[in-house]
Steps between C-alpha positions, in 0.01 A plus 500: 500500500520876630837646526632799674791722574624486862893665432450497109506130446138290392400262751177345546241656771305179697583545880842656434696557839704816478804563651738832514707486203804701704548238759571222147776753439647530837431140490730423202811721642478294835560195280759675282693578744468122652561338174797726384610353839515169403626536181778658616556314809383128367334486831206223487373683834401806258362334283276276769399848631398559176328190441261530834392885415443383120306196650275750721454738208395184305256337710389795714577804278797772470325663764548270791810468423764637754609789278145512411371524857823814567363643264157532619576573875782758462516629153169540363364676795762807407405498121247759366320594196242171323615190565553294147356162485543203338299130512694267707512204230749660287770527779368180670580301163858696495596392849397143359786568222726602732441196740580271203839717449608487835400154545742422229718733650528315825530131344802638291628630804513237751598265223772719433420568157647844464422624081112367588495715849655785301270471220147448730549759721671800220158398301278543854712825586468639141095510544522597847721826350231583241250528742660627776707828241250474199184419677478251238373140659607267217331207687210707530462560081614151481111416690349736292590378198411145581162657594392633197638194343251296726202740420530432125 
């Protein structure tokens, strides 16, 4: 299997959809700034709003999401220079990762089950920082790594 570089990380190159790699970003802040919400609010309606964007990004892709979708109508339009891009199934698997998180997250919470509520969502927030400050999409390497793991 052929790999190449699309934002300096191997992936392989049959029918790859690419997507702008900015929008992930803005993306990931969006959900920081929902998560950190929850966590330190307890508020099961966070995390549920959380849980449908997650479950759009999952199914449909990070960019359909509604942060996703923002960002293409009124952000992107004002951004210039080359637009970086990265293949959707990285992200896609990541928003999988972080459906299972906040699915935890909302069980915990409407059972009332505070340390596991804490726990899911610090862990979901956590990646959400990396990628949203570092540019770093741990869910992302996570898919990467079980690709090349796959392809031996």
């Amino acid at each position: 299997m052929t790999f190449t570089s699309a934002t300096s990380t191997a992936v392989p190159t049959r029918s790859v959809q690419l997507i702008d790699a900015r929008g992930l970003r803005f993306g990931a802040a969006v959900t920081s700034l929902i998560l950190a919400t929850a966590l330190l609010t307890h508020s099961t309606s966070a995390i549920a709003i959380s849980f449908i964007f997650f479950a759009i990004g999952a199914t449909r892709g990070p960019q359909f999401t509604p942060q996703g979708l923002f960002f293409k109508k009124f952000i992107k339009p004002r951004l210039t220079g080359e637009t970086p891009t990265e293949d959707v199934r990285p992200p896609k698997f990541a928003q999988q990762v972080g459906l299972g998180f906040t699915v935890v997250a909302l069980v915990a919470g409407l059972a009332s089950w505070s340390a596991l509520f804490t726990v899911a969502v610090s862990l979901c927030l956590a990646a959400a920082l990396l990628n949203a400050v570092f540019n770093f999409c741990l869910g992302c390497e996570i898919y990467l790594l079980l690709a090349r793991l796959r392809s031996r």
